[in-house]
DRENDOKOL-108295 format. One record per atom (N, C-alpha, C): y, x negated, z negated; atom name; residue number from 1. Coordinates in steps of 0.001 Angstrom, whole numbers, padded with zeros to 6 digits. Atoms other than C-alpha are relative to their C-alpha. Layout:
N
<mimi><v>Y</v><u>X</u><w>Z</w><atome>CA</atome><num>NUM</num></mimi>
...
This chain:
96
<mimi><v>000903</v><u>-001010</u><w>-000526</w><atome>N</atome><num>1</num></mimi>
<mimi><v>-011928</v><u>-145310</u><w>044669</w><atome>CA</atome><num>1</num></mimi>
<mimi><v>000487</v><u>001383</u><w>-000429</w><atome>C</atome><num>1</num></mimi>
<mimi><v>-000260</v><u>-001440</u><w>000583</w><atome>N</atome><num>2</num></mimi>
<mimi><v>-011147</v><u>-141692</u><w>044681</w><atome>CA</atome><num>2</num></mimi>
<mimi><v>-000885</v><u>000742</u><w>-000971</w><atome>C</atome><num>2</num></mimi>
<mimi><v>000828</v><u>-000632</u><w>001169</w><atome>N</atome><num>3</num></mimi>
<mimi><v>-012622</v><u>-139209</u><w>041864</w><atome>CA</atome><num>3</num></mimi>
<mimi><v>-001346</v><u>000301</u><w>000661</w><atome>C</atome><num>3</num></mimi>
<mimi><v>000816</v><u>-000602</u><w>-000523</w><atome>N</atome><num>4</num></mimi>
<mimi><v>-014684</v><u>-137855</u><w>044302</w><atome>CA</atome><num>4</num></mimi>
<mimi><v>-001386</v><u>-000805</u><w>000594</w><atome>C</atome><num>4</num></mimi>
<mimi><v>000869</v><u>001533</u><w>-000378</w><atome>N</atome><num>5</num></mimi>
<mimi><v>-016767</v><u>-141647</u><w>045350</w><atome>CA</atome><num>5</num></mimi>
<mimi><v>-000411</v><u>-000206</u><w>-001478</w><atome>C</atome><num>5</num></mimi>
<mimi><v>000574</v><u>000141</u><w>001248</w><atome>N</atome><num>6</num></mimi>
<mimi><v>-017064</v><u>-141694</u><w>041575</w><atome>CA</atome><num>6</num></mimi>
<mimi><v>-001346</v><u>000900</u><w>-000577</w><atome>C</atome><num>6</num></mimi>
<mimi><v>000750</v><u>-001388</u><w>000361</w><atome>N</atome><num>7</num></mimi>
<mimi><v>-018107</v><u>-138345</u><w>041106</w><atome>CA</atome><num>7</num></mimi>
<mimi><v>-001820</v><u>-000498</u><w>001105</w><atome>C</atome><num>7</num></mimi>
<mimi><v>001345</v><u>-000274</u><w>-001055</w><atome>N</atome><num>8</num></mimi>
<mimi><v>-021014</v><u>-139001</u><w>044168</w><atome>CA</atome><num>8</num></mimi>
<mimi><v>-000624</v><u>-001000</u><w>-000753</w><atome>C</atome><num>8</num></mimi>
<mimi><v>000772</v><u>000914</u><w>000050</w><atome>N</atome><num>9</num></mimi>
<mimi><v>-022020</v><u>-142538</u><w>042928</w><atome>CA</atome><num>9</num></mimi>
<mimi><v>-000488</v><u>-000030</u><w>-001554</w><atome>C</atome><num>9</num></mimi>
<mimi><v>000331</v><u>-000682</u><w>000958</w><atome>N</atome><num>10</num></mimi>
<mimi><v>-022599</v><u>-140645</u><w>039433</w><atome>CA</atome><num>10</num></mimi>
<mimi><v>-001326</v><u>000498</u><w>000024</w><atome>C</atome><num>10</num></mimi>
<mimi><v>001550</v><u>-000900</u><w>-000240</w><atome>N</atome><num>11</num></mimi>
<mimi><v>-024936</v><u>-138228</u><w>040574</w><atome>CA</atome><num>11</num></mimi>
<mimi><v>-001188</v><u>-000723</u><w>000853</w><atome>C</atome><num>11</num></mimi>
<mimi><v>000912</v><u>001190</u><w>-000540</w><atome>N</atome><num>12</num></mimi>
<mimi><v>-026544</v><u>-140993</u><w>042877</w><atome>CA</atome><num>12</num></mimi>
<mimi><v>-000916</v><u>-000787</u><w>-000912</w><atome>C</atome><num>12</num></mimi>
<mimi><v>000141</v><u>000923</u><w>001016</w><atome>N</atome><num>13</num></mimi>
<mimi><v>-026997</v><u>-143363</u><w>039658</w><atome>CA</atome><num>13</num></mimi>
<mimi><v>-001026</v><u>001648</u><w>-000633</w><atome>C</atome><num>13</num></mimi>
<mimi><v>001060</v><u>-001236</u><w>001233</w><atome>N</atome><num>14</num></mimi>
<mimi><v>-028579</v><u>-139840</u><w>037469</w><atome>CA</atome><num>14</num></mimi>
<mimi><v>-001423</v><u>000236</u><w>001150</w><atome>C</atome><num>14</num></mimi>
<mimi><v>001143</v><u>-000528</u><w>-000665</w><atome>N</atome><num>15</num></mimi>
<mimi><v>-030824</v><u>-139167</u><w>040338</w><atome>CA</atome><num>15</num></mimi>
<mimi><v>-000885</v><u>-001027</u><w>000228</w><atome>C</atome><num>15</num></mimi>
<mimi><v>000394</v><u>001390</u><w>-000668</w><atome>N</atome><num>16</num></mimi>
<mimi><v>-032141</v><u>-142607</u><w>040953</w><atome>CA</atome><num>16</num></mimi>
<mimi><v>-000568</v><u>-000429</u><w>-001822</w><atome>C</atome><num>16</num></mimi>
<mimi><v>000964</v><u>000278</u><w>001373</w><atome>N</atome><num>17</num></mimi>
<mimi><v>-032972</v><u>-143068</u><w>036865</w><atome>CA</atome><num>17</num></mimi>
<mimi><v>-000816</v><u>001490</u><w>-000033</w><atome>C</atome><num>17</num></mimi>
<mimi><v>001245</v><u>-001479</u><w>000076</w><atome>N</atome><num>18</num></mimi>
<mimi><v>-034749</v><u>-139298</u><w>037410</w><atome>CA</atome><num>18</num></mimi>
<mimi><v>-001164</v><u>-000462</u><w>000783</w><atome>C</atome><num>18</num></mimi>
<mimi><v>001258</v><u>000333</u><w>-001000</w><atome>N</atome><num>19</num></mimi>
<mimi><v>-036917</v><u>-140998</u><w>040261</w><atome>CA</atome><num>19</num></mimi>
<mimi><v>-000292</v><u>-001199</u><w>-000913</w><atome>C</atome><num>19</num></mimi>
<mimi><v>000940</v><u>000876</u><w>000696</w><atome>N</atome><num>20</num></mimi>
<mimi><v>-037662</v><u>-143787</u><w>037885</w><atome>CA</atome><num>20</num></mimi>
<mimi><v>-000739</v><u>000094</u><w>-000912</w><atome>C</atome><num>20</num></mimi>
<mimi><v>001048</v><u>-000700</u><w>001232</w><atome>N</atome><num>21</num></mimi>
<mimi><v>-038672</v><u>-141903</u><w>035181</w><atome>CA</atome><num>21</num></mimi>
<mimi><v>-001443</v><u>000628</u><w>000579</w><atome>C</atome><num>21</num></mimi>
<mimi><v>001337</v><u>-000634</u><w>-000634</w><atome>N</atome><num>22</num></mimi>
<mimi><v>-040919</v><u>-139832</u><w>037501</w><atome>CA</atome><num>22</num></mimi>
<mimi><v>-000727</v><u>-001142</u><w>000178</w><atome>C</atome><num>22</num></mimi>
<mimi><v>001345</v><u>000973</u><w>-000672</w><atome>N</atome><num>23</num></mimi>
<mimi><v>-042627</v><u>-143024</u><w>039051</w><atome>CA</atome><num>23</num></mimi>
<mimi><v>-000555</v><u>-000668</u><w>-001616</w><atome>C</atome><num>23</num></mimi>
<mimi><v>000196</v><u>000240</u><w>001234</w><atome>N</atome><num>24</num></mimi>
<mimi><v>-042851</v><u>-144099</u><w>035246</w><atome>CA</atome><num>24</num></mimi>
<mimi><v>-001334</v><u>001005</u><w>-000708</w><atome>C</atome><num>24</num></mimi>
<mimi><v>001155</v><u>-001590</u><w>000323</w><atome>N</atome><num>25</num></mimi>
<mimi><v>-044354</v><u>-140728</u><w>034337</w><atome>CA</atome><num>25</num></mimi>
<mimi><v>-001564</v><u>-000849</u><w>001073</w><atome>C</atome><num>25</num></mimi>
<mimi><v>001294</v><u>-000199</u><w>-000158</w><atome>N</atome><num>26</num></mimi>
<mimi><v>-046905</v><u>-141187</u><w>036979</w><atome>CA</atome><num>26</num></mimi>
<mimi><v>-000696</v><u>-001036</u><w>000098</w><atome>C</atome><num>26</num></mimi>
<mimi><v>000409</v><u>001402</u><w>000138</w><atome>N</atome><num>27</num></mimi>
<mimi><v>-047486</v><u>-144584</u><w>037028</w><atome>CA</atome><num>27</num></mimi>
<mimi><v>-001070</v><u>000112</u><w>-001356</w><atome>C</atome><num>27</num></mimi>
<mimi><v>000930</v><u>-000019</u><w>000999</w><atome>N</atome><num>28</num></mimi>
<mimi><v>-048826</v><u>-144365</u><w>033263</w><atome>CA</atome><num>28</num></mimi>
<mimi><v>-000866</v><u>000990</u><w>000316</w><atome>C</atome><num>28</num></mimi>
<mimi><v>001324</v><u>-000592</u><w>000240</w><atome>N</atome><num>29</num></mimi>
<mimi><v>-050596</v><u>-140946</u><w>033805</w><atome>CA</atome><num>29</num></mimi>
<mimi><v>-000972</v><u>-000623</u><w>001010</w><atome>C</atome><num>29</num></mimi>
<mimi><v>001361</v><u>001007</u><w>-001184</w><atome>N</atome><num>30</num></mimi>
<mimi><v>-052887</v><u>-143396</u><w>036850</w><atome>CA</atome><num>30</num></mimi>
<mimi><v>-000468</v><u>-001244</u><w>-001087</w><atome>C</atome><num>30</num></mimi>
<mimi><v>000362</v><u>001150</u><w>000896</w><atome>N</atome><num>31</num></mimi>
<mimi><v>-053290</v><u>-145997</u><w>034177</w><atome>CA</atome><num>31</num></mimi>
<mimi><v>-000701</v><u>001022</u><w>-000476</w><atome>C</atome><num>31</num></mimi>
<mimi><v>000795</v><u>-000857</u><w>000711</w><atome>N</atome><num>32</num></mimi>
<mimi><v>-054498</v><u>-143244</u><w>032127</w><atome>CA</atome><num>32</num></mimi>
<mimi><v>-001228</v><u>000235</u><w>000469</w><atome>C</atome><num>32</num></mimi>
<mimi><v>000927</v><u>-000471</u><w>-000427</w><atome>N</atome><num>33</num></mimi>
<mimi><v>-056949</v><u>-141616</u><w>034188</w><atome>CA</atome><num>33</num></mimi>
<mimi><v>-001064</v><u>-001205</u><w>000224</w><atome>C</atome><num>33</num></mimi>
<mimi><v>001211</v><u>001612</u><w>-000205</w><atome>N</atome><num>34</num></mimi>
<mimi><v>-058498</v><u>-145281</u><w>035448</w><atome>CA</atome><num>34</num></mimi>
<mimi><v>-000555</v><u>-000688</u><w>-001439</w><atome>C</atome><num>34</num></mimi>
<mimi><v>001052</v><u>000290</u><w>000876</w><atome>N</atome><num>35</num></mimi>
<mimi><v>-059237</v><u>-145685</u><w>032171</w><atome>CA</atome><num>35</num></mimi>
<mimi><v>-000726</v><u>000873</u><w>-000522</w><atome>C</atome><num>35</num></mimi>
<mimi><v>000826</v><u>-000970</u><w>000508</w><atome>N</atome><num>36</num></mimi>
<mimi><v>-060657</v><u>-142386</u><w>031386</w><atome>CA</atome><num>36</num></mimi>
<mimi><v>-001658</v><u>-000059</u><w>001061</w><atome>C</atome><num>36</num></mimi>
<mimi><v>001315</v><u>000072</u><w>-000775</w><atome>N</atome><num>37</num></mimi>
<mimi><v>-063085</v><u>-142992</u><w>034773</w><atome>CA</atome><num>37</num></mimi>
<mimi><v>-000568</v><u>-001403</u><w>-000067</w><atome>C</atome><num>37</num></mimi>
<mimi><v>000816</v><u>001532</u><w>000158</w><atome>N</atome><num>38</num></mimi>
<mimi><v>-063858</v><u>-146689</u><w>033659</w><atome>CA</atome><num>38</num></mimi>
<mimi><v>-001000</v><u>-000015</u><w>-000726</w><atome>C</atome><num>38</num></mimi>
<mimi><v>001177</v><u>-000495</u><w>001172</w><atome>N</atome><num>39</num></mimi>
<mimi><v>-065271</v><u>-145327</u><w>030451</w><atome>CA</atome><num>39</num></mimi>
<mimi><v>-001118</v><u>000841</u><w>000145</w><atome>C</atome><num>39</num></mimi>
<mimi><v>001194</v><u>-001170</u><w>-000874</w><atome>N</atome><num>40</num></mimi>
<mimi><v>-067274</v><u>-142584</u><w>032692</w><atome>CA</atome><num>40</num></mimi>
<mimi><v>-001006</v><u>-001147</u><w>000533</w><atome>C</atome><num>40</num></mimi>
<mimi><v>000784</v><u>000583</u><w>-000895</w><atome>N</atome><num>41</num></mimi>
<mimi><v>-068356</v><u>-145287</u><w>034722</w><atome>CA</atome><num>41</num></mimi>
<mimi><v>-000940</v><u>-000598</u><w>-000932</w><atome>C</atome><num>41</num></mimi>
<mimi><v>000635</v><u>000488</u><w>001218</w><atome>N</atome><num>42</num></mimi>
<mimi><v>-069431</v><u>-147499</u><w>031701</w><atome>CA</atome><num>42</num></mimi>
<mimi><v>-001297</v><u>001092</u><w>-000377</w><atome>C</atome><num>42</num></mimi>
<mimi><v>001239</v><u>-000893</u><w>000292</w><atome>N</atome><num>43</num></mimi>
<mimi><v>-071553</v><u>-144283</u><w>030427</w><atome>CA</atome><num>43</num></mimi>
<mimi><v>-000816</v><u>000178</u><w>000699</w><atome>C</atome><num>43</num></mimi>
<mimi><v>001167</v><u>-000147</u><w>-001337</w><atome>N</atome><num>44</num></mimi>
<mimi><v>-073023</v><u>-143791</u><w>033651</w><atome>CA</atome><num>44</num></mimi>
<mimi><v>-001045</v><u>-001164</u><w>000185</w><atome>C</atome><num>44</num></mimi>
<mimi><v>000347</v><u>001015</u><w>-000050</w><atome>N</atome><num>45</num></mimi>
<mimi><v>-073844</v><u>-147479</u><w>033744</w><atome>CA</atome><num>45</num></mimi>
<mimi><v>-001640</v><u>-000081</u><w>-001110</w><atome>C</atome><num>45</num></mimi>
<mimi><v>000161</v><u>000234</u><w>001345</w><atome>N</atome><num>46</num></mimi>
<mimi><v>-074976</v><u>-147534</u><w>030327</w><atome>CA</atome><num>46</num></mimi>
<mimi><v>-001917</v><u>001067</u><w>000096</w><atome>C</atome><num>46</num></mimi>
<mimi><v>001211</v><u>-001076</u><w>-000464</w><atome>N</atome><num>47</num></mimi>
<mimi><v>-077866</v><u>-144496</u><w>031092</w><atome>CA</atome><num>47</num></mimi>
<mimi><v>-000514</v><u>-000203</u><w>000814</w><atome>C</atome><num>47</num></mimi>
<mimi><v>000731</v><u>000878</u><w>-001468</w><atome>N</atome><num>48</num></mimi>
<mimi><v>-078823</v><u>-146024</u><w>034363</w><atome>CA</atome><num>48</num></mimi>
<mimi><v>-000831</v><u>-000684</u><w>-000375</w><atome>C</atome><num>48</num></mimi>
<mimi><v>001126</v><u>001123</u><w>000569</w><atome>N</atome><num>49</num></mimi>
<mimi><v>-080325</v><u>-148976</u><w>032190</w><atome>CA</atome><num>49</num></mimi>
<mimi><v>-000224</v><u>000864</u><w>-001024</w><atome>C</atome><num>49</num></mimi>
<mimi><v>000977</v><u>-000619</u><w>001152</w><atome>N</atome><num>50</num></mimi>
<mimi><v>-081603</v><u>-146816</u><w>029691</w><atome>CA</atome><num>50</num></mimi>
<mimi><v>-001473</v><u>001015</u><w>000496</w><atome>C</atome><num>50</num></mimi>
<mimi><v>001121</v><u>-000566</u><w>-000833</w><atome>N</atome><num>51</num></mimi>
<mimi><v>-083463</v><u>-144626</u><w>032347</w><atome>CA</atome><num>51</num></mimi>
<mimi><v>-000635</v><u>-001015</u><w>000220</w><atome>C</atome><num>51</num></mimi>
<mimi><v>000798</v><u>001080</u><w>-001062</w><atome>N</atome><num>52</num></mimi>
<mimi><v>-084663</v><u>-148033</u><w>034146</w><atome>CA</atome><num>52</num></mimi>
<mimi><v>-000841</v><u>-000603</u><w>-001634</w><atome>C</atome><num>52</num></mimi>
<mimi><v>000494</v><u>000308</u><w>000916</w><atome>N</atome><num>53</num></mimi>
<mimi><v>-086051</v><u>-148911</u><w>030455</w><atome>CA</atome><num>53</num></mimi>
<mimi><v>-000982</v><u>000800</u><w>-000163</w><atome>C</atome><num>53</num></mimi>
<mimi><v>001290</v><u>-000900</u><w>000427</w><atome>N</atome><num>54</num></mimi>
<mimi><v>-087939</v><u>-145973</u><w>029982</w><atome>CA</atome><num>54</num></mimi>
<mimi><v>-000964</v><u>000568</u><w>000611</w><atome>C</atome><num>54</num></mimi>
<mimi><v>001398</v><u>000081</u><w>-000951</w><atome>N</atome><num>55</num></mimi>
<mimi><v>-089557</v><u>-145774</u><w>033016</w><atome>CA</atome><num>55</num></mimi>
<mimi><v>-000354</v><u>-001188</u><w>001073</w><atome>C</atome><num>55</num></mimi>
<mimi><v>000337</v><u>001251</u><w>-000357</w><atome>N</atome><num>56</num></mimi>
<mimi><v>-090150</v><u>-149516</u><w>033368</w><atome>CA</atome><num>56</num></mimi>
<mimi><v>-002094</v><u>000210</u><w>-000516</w><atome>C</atome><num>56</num></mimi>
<mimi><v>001639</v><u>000137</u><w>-000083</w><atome>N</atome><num>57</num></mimi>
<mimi><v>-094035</v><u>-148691</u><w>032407</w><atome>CA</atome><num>57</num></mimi>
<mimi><v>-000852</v><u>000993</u><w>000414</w><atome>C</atome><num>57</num></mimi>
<mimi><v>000778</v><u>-001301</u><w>-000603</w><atome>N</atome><num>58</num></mimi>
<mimi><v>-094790</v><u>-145580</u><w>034302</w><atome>CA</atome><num>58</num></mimi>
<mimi><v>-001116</v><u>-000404</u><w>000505</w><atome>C</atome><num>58</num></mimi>
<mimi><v>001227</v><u>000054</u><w>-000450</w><atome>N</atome><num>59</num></mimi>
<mimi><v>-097348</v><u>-147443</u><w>035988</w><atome>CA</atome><num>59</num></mimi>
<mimi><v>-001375</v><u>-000107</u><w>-000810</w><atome>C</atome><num>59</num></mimi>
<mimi><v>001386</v><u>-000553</u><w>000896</w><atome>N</atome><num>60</num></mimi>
<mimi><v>-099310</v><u>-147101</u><w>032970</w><atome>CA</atome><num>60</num></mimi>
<mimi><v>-000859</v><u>001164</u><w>-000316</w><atome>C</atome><num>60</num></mimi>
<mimi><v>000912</v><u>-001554</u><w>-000003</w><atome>N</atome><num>61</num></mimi>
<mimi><v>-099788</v><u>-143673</u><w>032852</w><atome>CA</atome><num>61</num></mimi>
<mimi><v>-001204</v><u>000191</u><w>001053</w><atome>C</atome><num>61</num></mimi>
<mimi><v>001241</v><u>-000507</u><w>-000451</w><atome>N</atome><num>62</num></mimi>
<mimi><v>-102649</v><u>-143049</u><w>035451</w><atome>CA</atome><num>62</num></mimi>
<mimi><v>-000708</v><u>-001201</u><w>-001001</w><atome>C</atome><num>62</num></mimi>
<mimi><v>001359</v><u>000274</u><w>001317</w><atome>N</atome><num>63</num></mimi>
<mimi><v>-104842</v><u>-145842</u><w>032756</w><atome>CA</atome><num>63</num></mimi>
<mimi><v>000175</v><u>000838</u><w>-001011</w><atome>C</atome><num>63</num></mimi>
<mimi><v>000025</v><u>-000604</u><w>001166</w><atome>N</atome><num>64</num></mimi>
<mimi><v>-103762</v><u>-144346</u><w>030256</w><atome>CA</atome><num>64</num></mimi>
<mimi><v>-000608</v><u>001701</u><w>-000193</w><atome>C</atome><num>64</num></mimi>
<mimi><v>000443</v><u>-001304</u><w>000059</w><atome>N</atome><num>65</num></mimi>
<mimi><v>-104874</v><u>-140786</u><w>031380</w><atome>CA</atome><num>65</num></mimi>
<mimi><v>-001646</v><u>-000194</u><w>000486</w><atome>C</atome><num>65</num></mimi>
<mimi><v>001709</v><u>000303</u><w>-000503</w><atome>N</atome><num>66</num></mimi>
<mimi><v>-108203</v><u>-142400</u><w>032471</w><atome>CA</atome><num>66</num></mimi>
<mimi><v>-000964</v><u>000035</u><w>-001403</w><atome>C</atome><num>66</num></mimi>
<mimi><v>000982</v><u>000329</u><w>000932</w><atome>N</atome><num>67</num></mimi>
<mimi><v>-108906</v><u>-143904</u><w>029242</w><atome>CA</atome><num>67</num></mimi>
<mimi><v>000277</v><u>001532</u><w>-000846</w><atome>C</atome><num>67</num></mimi>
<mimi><v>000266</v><u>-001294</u><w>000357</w><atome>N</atome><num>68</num></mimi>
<mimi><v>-107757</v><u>-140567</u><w>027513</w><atome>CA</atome><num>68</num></mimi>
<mimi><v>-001062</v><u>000871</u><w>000161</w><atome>C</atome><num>68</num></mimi>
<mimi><v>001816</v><u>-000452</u><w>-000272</w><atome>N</atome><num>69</num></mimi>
<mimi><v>-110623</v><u>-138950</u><w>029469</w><atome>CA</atome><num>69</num></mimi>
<mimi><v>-001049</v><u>000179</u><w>000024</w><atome>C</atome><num>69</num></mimi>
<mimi><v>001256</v><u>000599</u><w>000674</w><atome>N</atome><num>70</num></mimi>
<mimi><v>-112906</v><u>-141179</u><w>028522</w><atome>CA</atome><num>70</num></mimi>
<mimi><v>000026</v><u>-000094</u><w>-001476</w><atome>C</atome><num>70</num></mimi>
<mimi><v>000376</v><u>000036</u><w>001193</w><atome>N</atome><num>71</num></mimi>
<mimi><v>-112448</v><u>-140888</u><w>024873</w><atome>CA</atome><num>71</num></mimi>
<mimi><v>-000529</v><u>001562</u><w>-000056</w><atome>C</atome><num>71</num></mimi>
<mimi><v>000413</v><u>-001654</u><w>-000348</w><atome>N</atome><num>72</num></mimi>
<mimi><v>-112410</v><u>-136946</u><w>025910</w><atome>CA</atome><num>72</num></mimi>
<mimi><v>-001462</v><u>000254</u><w>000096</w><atome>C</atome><num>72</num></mimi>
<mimi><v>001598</v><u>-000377</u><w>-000538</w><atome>N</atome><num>73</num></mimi>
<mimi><v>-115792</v><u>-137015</u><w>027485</w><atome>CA</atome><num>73</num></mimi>
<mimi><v>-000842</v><u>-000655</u><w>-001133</w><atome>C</atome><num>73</num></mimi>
<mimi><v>000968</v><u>000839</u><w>001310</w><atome>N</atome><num>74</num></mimi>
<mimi><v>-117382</v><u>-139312</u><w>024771</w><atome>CA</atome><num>74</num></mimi>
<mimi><v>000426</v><u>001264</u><w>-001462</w><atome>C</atome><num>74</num></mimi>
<mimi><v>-000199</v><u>-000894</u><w>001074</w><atome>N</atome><num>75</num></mimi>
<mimi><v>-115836</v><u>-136994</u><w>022121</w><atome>CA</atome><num>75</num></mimi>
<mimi><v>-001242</v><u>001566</u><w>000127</w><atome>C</atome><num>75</num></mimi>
<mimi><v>000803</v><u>-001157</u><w>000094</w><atome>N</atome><num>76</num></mimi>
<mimi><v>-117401</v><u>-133983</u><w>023911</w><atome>CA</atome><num>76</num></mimi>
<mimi><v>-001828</v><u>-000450</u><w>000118</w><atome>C</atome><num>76</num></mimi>
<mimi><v>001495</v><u>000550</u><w>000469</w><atome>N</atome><num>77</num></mimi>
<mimi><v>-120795</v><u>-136064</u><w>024093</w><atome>CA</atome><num>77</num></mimi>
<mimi><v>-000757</v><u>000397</u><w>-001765</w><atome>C</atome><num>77</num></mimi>
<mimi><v>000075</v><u>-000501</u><w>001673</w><atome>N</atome><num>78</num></mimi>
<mimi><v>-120839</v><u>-136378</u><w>020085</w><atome>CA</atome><num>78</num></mimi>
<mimi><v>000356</v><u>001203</u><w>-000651</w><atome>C</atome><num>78</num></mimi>
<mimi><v>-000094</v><u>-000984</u><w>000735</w><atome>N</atome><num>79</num></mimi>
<mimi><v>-119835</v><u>-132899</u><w>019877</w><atome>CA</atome><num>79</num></mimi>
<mimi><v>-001486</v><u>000761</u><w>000476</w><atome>C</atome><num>79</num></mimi>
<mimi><v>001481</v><u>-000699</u><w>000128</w><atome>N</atome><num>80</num></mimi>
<mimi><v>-122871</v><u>-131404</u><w>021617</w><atome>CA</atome><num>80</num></mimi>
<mimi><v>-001116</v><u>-000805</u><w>-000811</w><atome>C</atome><num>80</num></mimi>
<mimi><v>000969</v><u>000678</u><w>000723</w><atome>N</atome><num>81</num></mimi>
<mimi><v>-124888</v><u>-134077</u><w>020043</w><atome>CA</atome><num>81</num></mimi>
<mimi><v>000145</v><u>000301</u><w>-001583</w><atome>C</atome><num>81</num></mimi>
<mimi><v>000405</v><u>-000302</u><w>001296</w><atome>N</atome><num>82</num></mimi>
<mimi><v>-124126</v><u>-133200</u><w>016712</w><atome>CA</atome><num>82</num></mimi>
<mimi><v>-000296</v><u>001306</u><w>-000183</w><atome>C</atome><num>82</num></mimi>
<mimi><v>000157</v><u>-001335</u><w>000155</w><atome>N</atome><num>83</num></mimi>
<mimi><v>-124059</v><u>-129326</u><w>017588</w><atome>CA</atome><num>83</num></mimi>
<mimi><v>-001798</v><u>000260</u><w>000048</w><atome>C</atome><num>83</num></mimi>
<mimi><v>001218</v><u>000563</u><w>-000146</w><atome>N</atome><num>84</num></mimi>
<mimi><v>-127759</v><u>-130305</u><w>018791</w><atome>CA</atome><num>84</num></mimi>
<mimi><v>-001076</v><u>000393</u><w>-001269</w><atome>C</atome><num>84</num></mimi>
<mimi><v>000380</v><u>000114</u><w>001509</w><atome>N</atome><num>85</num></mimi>
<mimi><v>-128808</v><u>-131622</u><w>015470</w><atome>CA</atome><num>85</num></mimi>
<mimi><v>000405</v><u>000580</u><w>-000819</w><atome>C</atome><num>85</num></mimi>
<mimi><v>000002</v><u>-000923</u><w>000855</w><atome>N</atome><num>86</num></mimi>
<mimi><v>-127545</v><u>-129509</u><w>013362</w><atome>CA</atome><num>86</num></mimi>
<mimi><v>-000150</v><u>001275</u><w>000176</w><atome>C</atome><num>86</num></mimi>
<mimi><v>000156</v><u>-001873</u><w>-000247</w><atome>N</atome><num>87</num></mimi>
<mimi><v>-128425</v><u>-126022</u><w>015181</w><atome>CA</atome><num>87</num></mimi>
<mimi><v>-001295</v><u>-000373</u><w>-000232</w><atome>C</atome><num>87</num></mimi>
<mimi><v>001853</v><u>-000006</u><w>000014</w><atome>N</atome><num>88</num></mimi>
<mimi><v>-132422</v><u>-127747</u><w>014814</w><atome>CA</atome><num>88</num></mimi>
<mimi><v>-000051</v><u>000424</u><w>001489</w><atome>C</atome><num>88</num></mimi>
<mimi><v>000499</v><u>-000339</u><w>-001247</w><atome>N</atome><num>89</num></mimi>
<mimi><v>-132314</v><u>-127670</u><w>018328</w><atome>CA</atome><num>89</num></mimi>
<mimi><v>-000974</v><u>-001468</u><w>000274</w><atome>C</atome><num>89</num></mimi>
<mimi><v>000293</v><u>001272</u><w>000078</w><atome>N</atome><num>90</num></mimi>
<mimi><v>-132581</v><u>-131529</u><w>018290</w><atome>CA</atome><num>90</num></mimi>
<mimi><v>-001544</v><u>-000481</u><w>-001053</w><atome>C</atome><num>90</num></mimi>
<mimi><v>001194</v><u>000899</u><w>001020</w><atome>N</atome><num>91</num></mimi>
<mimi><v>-135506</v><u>-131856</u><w>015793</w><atome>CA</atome><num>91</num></mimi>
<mimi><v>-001117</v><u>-000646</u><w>000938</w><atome>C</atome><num>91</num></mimi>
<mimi><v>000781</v><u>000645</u><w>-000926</w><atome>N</atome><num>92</num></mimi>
<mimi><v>-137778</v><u>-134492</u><w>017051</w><atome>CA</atome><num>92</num></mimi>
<mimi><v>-001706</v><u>000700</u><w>-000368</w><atome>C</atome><num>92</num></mimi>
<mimi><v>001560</v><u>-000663</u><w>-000022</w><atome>N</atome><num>93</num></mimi>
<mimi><v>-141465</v><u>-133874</u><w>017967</w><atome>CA</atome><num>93</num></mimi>
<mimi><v>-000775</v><u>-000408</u><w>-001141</w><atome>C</atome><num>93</num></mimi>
<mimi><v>000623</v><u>000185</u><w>000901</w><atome>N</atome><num>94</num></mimi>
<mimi><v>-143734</v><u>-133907</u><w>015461</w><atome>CA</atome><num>94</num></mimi>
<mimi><v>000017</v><u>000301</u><w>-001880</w><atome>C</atome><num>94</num></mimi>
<mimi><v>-000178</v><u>000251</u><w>000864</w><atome>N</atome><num>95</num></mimi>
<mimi><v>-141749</v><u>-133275</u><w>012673</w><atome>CA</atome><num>95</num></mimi>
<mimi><v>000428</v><u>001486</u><w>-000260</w><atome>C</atome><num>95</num></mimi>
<mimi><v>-000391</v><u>-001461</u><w>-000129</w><atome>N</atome><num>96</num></mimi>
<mimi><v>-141889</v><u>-129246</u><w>013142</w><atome>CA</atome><num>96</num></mimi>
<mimi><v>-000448</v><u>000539</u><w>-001084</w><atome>C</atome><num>96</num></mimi>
């Protein structure tokens, strides 16, 4: 072979391990990234069931704001009732 078939199938051979390195290169940085968005996904996952946990008993809240209410209104019962009796508004008959 002349110098010059050497010389080409040289620079052929350097350019051909440069394109393998590149697909190398990007080959790992795609491994990379798929595992950086697996672990996203995971977190995402992961908070999905933690939301679906914490508002697995929402349907309690309207009792729960009922019976609130009702300790409310009974509270403000026993507050005029004791404000009552102790302003002597409440004193019973007879005992003036």
């Amino acid at each position: 072979m002349p110098p010059q078939e050497i010389t080409y199938w040289w620079v052929v051979l350097g350019f051909g391990f440069v394109v393998v390195l590149v697909v190398i290169l990007l080959l790992s940085l795609l491994v990379s990234l798929v595992k950086v968005i697996d672990r996203g996904v995971v977190e995402v996952r992961d908070t999905l069931r933690a939301v679906k946990a914490n508002t697995a008993n929402t349907v309690l809240i309207p009792q729960t704001a009922d019976g609130v209410d009702a300790v409310l209104a009974e509270g403000l019962q026993h507050h005029l009732f004791l404000g009552r009796v102790l302003s002597g508004a409440g004193t019973p008959i007879g005992k003036e």
